[in-house]
N, C-alpha and C positions, 0 to 999 in steps of 0.2 A: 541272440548272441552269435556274433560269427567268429572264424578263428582261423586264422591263416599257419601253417605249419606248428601248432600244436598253441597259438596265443593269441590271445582276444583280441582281433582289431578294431569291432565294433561292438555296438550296444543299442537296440531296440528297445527305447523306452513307450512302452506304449499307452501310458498316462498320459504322457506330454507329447504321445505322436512325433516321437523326433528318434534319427540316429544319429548316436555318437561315436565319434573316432578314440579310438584307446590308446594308439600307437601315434608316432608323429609321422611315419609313412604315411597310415593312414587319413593324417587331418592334411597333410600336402596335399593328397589324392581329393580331398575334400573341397581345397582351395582352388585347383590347376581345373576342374569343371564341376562348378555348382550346381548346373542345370542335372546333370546323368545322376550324382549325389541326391539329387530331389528325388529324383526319379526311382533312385531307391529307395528312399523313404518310402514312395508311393505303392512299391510292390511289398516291402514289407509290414505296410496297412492291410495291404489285399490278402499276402499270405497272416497275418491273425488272423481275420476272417472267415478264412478258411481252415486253420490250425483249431479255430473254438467250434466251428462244423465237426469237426471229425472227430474232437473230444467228446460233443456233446451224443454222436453218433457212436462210435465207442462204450460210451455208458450203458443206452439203450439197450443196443445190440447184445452186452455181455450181464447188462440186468444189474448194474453197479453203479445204480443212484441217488443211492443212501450214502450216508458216513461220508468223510474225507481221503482222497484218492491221490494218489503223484502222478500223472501221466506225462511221460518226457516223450519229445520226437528228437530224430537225430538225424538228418539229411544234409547231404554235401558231396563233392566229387574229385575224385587223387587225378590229377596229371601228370604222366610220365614223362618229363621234360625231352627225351630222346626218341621215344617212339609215337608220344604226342596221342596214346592211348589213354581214355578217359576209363573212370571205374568208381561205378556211380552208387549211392549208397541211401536209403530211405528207408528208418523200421522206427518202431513205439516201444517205449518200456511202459511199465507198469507197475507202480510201486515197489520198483526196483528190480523187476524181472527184463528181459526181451519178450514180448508176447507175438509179435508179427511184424514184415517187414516184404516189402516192394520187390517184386522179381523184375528188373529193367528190362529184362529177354523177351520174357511175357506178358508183359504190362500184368500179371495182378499180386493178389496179395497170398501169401504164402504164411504159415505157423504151425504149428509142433505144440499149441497149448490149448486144450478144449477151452481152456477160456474166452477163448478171442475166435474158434469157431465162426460164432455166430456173425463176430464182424469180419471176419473174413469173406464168409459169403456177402453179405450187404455190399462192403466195398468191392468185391470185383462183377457189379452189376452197373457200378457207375463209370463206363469205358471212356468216355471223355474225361472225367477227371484224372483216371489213368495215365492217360495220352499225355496231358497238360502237364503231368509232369514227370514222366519219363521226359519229354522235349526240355524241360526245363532241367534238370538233370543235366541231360548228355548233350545239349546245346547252350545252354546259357550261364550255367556253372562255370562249365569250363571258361567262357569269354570271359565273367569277372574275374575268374581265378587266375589266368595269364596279366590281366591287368593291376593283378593286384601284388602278382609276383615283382612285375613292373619295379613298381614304388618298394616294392621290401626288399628287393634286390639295389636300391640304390642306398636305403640307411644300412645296408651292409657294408657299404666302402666307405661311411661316415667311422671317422674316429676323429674324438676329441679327445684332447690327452688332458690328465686332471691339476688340479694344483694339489698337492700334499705339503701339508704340517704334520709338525709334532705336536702334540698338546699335552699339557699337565696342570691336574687341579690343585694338589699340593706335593711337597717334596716327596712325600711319602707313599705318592696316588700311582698307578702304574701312566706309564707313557702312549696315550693314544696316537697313532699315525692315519690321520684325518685324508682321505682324496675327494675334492669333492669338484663337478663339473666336465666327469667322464662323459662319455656318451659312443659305443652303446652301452648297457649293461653286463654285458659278459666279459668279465673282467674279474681279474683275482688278485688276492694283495695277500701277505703274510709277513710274518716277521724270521728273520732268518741270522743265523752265527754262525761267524766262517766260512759263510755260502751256504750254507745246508738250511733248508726249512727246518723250524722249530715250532711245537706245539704248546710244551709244556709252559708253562703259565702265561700263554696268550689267549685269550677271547677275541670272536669273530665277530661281529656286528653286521646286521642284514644291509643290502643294499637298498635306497635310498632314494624315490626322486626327490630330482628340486623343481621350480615352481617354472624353472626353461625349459625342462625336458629333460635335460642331463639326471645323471645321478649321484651319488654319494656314499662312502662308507666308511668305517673304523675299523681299524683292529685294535685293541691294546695288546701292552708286553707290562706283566710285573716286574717290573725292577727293584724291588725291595731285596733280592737277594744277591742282586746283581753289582761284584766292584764296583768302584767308578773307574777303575785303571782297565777296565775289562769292557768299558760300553763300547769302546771302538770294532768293537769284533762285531758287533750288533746292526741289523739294517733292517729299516721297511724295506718290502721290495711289490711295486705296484706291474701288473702286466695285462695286457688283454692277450687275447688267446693268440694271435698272429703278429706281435709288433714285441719291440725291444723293451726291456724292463726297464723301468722306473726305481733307481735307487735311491733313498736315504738315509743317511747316517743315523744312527742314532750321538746324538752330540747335543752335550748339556747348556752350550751356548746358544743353540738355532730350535729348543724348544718355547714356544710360546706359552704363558701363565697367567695366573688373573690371582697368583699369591703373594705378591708382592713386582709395587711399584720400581725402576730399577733406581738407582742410587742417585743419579743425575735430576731425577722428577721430583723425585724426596728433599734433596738439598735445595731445587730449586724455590718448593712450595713453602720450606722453613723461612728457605730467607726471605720471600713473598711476605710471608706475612711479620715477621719482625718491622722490618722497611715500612708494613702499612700501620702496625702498633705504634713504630716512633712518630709516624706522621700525626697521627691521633690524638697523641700526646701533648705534641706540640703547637698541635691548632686547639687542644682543648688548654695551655698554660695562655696560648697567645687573648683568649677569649676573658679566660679570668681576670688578665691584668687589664686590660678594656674594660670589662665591667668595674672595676676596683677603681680605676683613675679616670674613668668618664659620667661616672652615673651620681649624680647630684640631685636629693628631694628638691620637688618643687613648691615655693613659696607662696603660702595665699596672703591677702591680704580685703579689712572690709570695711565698706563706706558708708557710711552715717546720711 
């Protein structure tokens, strides 16, 4: 798993030998050069490889190859966008502890836990592997990591703004205010009266993708207690963190329902079907009297 400023951009599936993009920066970056994209696949082949080496060395070393075990790694590198200073990071947990972890200064391995003793001396007698990635680290880190800032610095000046409704399932049901087709995610919605956020009987609903990338969410507001001479005080109000809010009314006529048809559909479908009853009717009299004045037995007669 990788993670760019605290969120998953990728995913190493290593069943299926493939990475995948989590972010839509990410699957551009994916798009704009497929060859360098392989390429990482290829290293992140190489690094399992080597990540099931050093578990399986790990065990050995600390005499823990029995039972079932958690052992996580955690390597990666900060760049300080102004002084362009890298600060580089590589240590093991161990069923949930820190057990040992990479001196970059010194190429070896360092810990505080007699447990990992043992592999601490083993690893720091393999000085090329050392090497390999201290380099990797403090040289090749960094080039993805500027690259990758690249593409997430660009869905940061992406704003999509959302469509919002109202929604209600019955008269009685509170008022959901739907936005859906945002992009990015950080974005906040609430319901508010007289300008002031309000809490009390609104539910927050998580946000949401949709199947473009965008995303999605609800709020409701109970209005069961709520006048109806008094919903005009009342507003969604939709904002992402830096752009101008998004108002809507709350207003009884720009809510959308599935409780009833509106009056014009209903009159229409009545008279629909009267107009096809009379026709029915009529073609079923015009048939009767056709049968009744044209239908005459037929006569036999026989020869000798």
């Amino acid at each position: 798993m990788e993670t760019v400023e605290g969120v998953m951009m990728g995913y190493f599936d290593s069943s299926m030998k493939t990475a995948e993009p989590r972010q839509d920066w990410a699957r551009e970056f994916m798009e704009d050069d497929p060859q360098r994209w392989e390429r990482h696949v290829q290293d992140c082949l190489h690094y399992k490889q080597l990540f099931k080496d050093e578990t399986e060395s790990f065990k050995q070393a600390s005499n823990q190859t029995d039972g079932v075990h958690i052992i996580l790694q955690i390597m990666g590198c900060d760049l300080d966008d102004e002084t362009e200073e890298v600060d580089c990071f590589r240590r093991f947990g161990y069923n949930g502890e820190d057990v040992i972890e990479f001196d970059m200064n010194t190429e070896t391995w360092i810990t505080s836990n007699p447990q990992a003793e043992p592999t601490k001396q083993d690893w720091n007698t393999k000085k090329a592997s050392n090497r390999f990635w201290k380099n990797m680290l403090s040289m090749i880190c960094p080039t993805w990591l500027k690259l990758y800032l690249t593409y997430w610095g660009r869905s940061m000046l992406r704003k999509d703004p959302p469509s919002v409704s109202l929604l209600q399932k019955t008269p009685s049901s509170a008022v959901s205010c739907h936005a859906t087709g945002f992009y990015p995610d950080r974005a906040l919605m609430f319901w508010s009266k007289d300008g002031e956020e309000i809490h009390e009987g609104v539910k927050h609903g998580e946000i949401l993708p949709n199947h473009d990338g965008t995303f999605q969410m609800t709020v409701d507001l109970n209005v069961s207690s709520v006048p109806e001479e008094d919903w005009r005080r009342y507003h969604c109000v939709f904002q992402f963190e830096d752009k101008n809010r998004i108002i809507t009314d709350l207003d009884k006529a720009a809510i959308r329902t599935n409780n009833k048809f509106p009056a014009g559909v209903v009159i229409g479908v009545v008279v629909g079907l009267l107009l096809l009853l009379l026709l029915l009717c009529m073609a079923a009299l015009l048939l009767w009297k056709k049968n009744k004045n044209g239908f005459r037995a037929a006569s036999t007669s026989e020869s000798s």
